[in-house]
C-alpha positions as CSV (number, residue, x, y, z in Angstrom):
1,X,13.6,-30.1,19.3
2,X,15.1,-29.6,22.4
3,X,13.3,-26.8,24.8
4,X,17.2,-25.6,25.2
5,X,17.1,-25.0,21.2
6,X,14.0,-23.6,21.0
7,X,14.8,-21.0,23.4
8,X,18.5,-20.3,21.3
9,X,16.2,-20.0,18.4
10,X,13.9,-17.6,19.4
11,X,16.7,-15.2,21.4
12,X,18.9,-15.7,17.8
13,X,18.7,-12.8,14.7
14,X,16.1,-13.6,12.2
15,X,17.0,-13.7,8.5
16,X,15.1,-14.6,4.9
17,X,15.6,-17.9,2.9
18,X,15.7,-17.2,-0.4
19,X,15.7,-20.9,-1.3
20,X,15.3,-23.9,0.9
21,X,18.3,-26.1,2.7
22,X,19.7,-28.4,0.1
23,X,19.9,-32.2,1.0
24,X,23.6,-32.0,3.2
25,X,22.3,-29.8,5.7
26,X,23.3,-26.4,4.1
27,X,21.4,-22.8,3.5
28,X,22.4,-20.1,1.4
29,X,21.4,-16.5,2.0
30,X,21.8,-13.5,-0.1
31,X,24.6,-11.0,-0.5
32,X,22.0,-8.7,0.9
33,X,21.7,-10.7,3.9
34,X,25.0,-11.4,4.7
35,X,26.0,-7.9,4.7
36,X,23.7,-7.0,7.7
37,X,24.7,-10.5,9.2
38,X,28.6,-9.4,9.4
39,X,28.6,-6.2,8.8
40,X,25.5,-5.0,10.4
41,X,24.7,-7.6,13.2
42,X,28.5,-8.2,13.5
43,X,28.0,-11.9,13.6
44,X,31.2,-13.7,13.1
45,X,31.4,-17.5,12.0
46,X,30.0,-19.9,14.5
47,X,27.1,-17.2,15.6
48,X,23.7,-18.9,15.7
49,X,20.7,-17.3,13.9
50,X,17.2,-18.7,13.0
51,X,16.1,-18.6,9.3
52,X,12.7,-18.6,7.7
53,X,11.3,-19.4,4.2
54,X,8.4,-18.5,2.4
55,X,6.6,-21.4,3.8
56,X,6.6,-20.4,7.4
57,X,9.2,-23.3,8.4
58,X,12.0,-21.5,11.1
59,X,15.6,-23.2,10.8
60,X,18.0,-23.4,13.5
61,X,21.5,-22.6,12.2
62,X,25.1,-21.4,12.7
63,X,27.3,-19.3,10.4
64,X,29.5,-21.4,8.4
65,X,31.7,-18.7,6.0
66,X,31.2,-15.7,4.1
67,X,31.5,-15.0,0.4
68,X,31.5,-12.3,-2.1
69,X,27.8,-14.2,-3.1
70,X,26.5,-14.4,0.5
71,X,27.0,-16.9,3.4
72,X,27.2,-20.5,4.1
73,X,24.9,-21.5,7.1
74,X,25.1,-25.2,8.6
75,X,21.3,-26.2,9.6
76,X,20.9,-27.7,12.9
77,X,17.1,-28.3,13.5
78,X,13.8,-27.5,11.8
79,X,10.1,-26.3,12.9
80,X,7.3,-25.5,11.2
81,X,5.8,-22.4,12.4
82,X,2.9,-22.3,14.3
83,X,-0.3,-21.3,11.6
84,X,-2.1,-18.1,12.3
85,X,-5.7,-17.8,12.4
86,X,-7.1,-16.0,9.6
87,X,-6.8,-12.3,9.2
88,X,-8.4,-11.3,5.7
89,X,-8.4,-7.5,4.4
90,X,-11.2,-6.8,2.0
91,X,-10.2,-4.0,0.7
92,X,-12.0,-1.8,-2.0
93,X,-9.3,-0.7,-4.6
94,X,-8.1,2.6,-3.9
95,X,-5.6,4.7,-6.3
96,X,-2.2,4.2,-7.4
97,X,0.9,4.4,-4.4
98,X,-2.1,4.1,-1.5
99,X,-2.8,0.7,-2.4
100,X,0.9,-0.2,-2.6
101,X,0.9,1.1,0.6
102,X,-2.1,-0.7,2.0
103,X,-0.8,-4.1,0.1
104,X,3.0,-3.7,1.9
105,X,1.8,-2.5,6.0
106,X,-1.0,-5.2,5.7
107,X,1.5,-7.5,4.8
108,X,3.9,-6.2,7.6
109,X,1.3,-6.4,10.3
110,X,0.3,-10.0,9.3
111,X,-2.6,-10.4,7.3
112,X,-2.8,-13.3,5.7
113,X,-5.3,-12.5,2.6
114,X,-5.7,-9.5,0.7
115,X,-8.8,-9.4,-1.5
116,X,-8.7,-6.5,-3.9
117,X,-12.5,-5.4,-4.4
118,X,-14.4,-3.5,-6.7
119,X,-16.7,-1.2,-5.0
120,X,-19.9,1.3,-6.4
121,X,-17.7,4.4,-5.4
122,X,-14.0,3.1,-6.1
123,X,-12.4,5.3,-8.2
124,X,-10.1,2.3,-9.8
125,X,-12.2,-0.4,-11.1
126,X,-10.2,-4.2,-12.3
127,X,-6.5,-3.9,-11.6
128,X,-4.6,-5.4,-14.9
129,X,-2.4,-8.6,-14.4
130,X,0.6,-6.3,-14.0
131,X,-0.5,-4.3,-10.8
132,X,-2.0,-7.7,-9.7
133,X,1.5,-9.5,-10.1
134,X,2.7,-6.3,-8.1
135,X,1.0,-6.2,-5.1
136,X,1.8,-9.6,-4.6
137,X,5.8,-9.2,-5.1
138,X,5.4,-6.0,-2.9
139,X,3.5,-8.3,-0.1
140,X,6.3,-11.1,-0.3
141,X,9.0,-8.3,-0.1
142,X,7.2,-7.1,3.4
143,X,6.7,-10.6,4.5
144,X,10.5,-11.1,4.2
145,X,11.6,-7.8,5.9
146,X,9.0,-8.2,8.8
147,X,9.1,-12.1,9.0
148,X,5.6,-12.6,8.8
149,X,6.1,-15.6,7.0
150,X,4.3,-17.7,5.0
151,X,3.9,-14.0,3.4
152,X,0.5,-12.9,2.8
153,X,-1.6,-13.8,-0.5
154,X,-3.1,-11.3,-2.3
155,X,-6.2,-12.4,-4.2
156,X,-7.6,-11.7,-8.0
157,X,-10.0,-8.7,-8.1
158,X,-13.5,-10.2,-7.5
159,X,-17.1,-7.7,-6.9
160,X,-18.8,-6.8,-3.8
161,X,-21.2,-9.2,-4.3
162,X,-18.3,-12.2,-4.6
163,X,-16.9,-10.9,-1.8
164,X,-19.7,-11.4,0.4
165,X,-20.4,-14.7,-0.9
166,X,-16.6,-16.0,-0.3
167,X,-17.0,-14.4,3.5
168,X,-18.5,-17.6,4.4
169,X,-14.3,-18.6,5.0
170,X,-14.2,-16.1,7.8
171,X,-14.9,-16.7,11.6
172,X,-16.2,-13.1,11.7
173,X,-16.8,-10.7,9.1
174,X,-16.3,-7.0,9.7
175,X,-17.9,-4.1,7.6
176,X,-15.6,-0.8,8.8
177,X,-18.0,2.0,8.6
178,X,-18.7,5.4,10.4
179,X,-20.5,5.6,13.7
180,X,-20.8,2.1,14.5
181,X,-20.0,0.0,17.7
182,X,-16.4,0.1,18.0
183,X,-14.0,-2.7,16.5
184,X,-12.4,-3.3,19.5
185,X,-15.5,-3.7,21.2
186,X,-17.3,-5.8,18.3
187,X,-13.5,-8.3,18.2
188,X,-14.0,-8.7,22.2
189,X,-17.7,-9.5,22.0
190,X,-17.6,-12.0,19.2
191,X,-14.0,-13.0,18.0
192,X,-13.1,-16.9,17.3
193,X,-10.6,-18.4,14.5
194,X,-10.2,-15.9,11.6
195,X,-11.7,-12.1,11.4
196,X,-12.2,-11.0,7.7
197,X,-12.6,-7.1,7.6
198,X,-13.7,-5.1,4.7
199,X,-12.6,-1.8,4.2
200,X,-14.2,1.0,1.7
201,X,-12.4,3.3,-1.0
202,X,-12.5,7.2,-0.8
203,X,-15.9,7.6,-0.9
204,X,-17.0,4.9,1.6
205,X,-19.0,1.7,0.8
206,X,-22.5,2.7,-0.8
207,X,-25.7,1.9,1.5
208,X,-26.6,-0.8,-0.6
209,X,-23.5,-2.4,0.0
210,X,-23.3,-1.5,4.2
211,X,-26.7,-3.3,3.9
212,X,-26.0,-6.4,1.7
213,X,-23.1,-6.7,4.1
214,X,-25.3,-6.6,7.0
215,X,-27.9,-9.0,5.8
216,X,-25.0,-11.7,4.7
217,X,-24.1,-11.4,8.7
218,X,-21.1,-8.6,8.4
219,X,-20.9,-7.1,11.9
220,X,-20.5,-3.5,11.3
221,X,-17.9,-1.6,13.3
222,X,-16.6,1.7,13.8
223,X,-12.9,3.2,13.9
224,X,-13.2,6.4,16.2
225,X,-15.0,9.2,15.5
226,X,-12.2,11.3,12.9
227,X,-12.8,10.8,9.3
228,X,-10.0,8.4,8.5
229,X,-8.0,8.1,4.7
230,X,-9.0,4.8,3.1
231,X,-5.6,3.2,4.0
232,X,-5.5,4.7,7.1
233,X,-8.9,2.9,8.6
234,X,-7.9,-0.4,6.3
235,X,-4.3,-0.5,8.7
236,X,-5.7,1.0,11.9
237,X,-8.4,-1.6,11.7
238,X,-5.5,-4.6,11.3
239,X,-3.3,-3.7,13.8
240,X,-6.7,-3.8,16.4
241,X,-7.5,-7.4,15.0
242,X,-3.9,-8.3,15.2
243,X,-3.6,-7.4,18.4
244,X,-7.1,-8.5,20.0
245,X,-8.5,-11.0,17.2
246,X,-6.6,-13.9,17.7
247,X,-7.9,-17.0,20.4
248,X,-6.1,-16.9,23.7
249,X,-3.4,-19.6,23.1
250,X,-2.5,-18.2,20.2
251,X,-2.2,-14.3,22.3
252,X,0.0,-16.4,24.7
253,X,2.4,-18.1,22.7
254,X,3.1,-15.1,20.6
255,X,3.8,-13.2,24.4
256,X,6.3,-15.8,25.2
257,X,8.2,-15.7,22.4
């Protein structure tokens, strides 16, 4: 691709891919998206807009028609996008809407793995197959309204101990907890590719657990001194390893585009 289409590409309205391009060179989108194409966006036939699937791969495209099922879009060019370093949540299972919550903003900021965990003080223990099957549509729905695509996967319920022992997949692994060195401070001093942080239910991770953390090489850190919600530190840590926790080529091409 051109450096004259990339540029059209990023500067054109983003819209969601319900299914891929078939084999001529054509997309479909949604009734849903067409309306805030035309009627919202006013974007007439002929206006160019970038399209993304759930795979992370960005389309270059113009507006062919509209229907009463959606619109026609003629593809021009493809890209895959560029792959995020890690960003794992491990967060302790909290109750009922607060974990939707947590599941839909951590997919909106960008996390890329959620790993629902059972913790000594949680006050929900294993999640059935339905809220499972849940979080995941409500972290797919986020991932299409935010673009923060491919959209983040939310894992099967697992321990404490499991989690500690599938950490080993992080670059640097977080335990949030009170009075600690701040995160910002802790991200600065020792990020590289991927930042796993686990965050504790109402009641806060036990000792036991701050210190089996610890001794599997967690870094604790620290989110200010107020007493924070659950979901409240889990997002308020993100948005700080968003922001901060990726390499420096990765800080600068998200800044250029």
């Amino acid at each position: 691709m051109v450096d004259a289409e990339l540029h059209a590409m990023k500067r054109a309205p983003r819209f969601a891919l319900d299914s891929p391009p078939d084999g001529a060179g054509t997309a479909r989108v949604s009734r849903a998206q067409a309306h805030h194409m035309r009627d919202v966006m006013r974007l007439d036939a002929g206006s160019s807009v970038t399209l993304i699937d759930d795979t992370g791969v960005e389309y270059a495209a113009t507006i062919e028609s509209y229907d009463r099922a959606g619109a026609t879009l003629r593809i021009i060019s493809a890209s895959q996008a560029r792959k995020a370093a890690p960003l794992i949540l491990a967060q302790a299972i909290i109750k009922g809407p607060r974990m939707d919550f947590i599941v839909e903003k951590a997919a909106e900021i960008g996390a890329t793995e959620l790993w629902p965990i059972i913790s000594a003080r949680a006050l929900v223990h294993t999640p059935g197959a339905e809220r499972l099957a849940r979080w995941n549509r409500l972290a797919i729905a986020a991932a299409r309204q935010s673009f923060a695509m491919p959209p983040m996967k939310v894992g099967a319920a697992m321990d404490f101990t499991s989690m500690l022992k599938t950490a080993a997949k992080a670059g640097l692994a977080v335990i949030c907890t009170a009075g600690a060195e701040p995160l910002e401070q802790v991200i600065a001093q020792r990020a590289g590719r991927g930042i796993l942080i686990a965050c504790g239910p109402e009641g806060d991770f036990s000792g036991d657990e701050i210190n089996a953390a610890r001794a599997c090489g967690f870094v604790p850190a620290g989110l200010g001194p107020n007493r924070l919600r659950s979901e409240t530190a889990a997002l308020a840590a993100l948005v700080i390893a968003a922001a901060l926790g990726r390499d420096p080529a990765e800080r600068l091409h998200r800044r250029t585009e």
